[in-house]
C-alpha positions in Angstrom: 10.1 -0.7 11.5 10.7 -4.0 12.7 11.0 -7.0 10.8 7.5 -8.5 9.6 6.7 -12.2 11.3 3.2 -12.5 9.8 1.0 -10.4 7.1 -3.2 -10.0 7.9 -5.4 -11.8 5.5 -6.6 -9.5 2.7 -3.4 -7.2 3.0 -0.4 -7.0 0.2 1.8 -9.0 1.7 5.2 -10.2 -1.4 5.4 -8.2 -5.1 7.8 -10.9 -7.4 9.3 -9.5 -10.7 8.6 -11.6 -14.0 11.6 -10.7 -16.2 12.8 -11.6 -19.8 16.9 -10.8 -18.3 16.9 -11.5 -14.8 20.8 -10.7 -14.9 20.1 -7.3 -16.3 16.9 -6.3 -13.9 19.1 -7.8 -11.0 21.9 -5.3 -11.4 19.5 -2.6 -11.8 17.6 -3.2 -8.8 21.3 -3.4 -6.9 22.0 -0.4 -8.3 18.9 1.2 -7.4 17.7 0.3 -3.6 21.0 -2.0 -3.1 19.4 -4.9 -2.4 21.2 -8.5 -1.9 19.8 -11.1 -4.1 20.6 -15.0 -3.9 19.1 -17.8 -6.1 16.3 -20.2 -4.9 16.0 -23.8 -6.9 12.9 -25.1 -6.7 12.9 -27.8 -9.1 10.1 -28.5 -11.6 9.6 -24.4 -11.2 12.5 -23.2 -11.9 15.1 -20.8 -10.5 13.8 -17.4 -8.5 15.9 -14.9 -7.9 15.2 -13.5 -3.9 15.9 -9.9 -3.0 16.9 -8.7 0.6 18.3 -6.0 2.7 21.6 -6.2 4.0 23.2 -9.5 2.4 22.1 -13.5 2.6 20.7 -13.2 6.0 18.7 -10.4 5.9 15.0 -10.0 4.9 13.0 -10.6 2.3 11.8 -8.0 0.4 10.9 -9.2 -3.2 11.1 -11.5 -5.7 11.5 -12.3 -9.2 11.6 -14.9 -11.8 12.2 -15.4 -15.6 10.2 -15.1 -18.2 9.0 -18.3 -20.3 9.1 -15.3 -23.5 11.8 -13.2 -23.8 10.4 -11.1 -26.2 8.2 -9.7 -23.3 8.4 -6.3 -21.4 9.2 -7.3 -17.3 6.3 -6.3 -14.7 5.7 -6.9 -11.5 2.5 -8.7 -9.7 1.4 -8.0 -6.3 0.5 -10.3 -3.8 -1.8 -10.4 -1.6 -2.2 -12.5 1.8 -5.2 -15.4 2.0 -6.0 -17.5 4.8 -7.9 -19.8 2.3 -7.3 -19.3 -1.3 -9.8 -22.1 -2.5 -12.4 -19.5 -0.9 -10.6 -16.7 -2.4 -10.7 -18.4 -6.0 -14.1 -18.6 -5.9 -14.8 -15.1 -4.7 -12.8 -14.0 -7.8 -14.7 -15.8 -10.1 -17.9 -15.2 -8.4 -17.2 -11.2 -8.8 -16.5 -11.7 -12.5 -12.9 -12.5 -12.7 -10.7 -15.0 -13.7 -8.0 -17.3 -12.6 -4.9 -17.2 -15.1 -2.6 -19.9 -13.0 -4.4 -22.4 -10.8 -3.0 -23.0 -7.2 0.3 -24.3 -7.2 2.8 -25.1 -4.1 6.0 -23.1 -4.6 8.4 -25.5 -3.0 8.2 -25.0 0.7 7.9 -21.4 0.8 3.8 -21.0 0.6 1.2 -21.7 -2.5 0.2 -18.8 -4.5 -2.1 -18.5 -7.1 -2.3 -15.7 -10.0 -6.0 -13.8 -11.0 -7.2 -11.1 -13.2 -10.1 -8.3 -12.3 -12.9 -7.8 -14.4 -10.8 -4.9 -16.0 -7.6 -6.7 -16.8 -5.3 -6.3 -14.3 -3.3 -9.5 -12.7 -2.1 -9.7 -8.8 -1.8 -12.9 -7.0 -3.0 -14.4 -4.2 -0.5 -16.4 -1.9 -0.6 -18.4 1.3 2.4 -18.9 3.1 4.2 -21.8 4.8 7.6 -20.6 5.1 8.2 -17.3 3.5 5.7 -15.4 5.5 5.5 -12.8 2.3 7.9 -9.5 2.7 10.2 -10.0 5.8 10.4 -6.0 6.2 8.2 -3.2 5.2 7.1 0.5 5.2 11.1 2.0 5.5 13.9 3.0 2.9 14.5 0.5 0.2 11.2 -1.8 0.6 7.7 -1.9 -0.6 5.6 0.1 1.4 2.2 1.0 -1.1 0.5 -0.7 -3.5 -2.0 0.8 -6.1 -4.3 0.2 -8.7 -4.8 2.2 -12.2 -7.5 1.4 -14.1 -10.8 3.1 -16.1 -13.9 2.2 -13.8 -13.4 3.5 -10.0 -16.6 1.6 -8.8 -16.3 -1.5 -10.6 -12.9 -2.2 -9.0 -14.2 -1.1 -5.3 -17.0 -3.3 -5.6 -14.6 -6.4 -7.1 -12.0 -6.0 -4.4 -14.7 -5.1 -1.7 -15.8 -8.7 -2.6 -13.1 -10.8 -3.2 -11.0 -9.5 0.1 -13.7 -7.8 2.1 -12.0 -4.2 1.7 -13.9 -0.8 2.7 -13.1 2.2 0.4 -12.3 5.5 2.2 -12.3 8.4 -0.2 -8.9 10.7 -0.3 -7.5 13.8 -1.9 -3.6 12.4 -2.3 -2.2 13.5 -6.2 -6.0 12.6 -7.8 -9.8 14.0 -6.6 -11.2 10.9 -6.8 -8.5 8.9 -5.2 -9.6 5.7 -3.1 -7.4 4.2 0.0 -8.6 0.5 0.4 -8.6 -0.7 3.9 -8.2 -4.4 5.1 -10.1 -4.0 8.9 -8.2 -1.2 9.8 -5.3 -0.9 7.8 -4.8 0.6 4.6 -2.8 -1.7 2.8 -3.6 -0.7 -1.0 -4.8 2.6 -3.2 -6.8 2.7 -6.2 -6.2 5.6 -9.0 -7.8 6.5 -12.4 -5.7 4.8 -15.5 -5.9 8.8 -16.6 -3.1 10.0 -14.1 -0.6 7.1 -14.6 1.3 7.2 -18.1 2.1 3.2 -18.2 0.2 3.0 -21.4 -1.8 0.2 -19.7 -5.6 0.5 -19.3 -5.6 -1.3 -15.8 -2.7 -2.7 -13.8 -1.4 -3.3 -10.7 2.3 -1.1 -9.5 4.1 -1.5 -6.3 5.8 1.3 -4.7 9.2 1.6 -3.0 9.8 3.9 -0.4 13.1 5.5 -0.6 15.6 8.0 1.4 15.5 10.9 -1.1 12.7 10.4 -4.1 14.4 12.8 -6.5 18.2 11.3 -6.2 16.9 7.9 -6.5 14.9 8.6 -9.4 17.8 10.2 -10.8 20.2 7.0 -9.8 17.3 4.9 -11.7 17.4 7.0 -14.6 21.5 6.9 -15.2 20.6 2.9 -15.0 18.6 3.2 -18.1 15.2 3.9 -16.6 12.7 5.9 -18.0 11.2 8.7 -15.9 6.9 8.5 -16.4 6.0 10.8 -13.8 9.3 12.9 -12.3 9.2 13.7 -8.5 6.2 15.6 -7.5 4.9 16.4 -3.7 1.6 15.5 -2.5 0.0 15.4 0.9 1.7 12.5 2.4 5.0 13.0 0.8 7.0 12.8 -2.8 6.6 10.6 -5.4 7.6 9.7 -9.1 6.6 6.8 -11.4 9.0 5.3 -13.6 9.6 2.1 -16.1 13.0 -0.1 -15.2 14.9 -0.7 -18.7 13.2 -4.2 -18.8 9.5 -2.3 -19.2 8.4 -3.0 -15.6 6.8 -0.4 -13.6 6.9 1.1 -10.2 6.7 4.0 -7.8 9.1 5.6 -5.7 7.9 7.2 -2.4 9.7 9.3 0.6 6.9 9.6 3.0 6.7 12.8 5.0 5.5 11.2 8.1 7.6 9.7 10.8 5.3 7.3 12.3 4.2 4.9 9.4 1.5 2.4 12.0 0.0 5.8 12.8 -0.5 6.5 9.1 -2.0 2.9 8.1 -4.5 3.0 10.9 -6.0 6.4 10.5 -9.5 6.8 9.8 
């Protein structure tokens, strides 16, 4: 797929890794998808650490920063595209969440903003100016899914159905009850029972990374001290596995089975 100039309001658009050892999750992420990385100053912020494909000067595909505690397990948020994020805010907190890190201008890359559901689980909102969000998606080594985990199915469709304006379309991937949220027409997030994901959180937030060959990679991962949650299993659109990196953040691996991703996104 060609490289990503802009991301539609209400879609996922960056995912940014909050680590205790950004040295450590660094190498492992090189291992793993052989991403690039180089180091950003921003100032008053801080240092963050930004991933690409294929050295300095190629695209952005993630981020990550450290953590102020060290003594915490890594994760990783998920962002997602606003137009308007005052607007946003108070769609949030209007649908009964809350707002854990007001606004704030990341130097001259865009101004982000980080939230919590009415179940518990953080993502962030961001608005670019000159990081447009993920520079390339949906192909080996990037983000192409994002999904939600958590104990009440309707409560989150009707929270996300309000704060972004997505429509719910029913699916029978790897759960019965699985729902793929769409952003006008493209499906741009999933939303799973906590049951069927063994993170150990109730509700939560988990990119996924499509990759060449799901079972070596989760193999590669696990030689660099991952732990396997779900080994590679095939469902309708492809195989997967779930695993925690040796920090304690988790993700999913993905190698679609269809050719023709745009296709995929915009079905009904």
């Amino acid at each position: 797929m060609p490289e990503v100039t802009t991301h539609a309001p209400g879609t996922s658009s960056w995912v940014e890794l909050a680590s205790p050892d950004v040295a450590a999750s660094r190498d492992f992420y090189h291992g793993v998808f052989g991403w690039y990385s180089y180091t950003l100053t921003t100032g008053a912020l801080g240092d963050f650490e930004i991933f690409t494909l294929g050295g300095v000067q190629g695209p952005e595909v993630a981020g990550a920063l450290s953590l102020a505690d060290d003594a915490e397990s890594a994760s990783w948020t998920c962002y997602f595209r606003s137009d308007d994020l005052d607007a946003t805010i108070d769609a949030v907190r209007a649908s009964g969440g809350w707002v854990t890190v007001e606004p704030i201008d990341v130097a001259d890359l865009g101004r982000m903003a980080q939230c919590s559901d009415t179940q518990g689980a953080d993502f962030a909102l961001w608005l670019p100016y000159n990081l447009q969000g993920a520079g390339v998606v949906d192909e080996p080594n990037t983000m192409c899914w994002v999904e939600l985990a958590c104990p009440d199915l309707q409560e989150a469709r009707g929270f996300y159905g309000a704060v972004f304006g997505w429509t719910p379309v029913e699916r029978s991937y790897y759960s019965p009850d699985y729902t793929e949220w769409k952003a006008g027409n493209w499906s741009t997030a999933g939303l799973v029972s906590a049951k069927v994901r063994p993170t150990g959180l109730p509700s939560q937030w988990m990119p996924f990374f499509w990759v060449a060959d799901c079972d070596a990679t989760t193999c590669r991962a696990a030689e660099l001290g991952a732990r396997i949650d779900i080994p590679p299993v095939e469902v309708e659109l492809g195989r997967f596995a779930v695993l925690t990196d040796p920090l304690g953040a988790h993700l999913g691996l993905t190698t679609p089975n269809v050719t023709d991703r745009i296709t995929a996104r915009i079905r009904p």
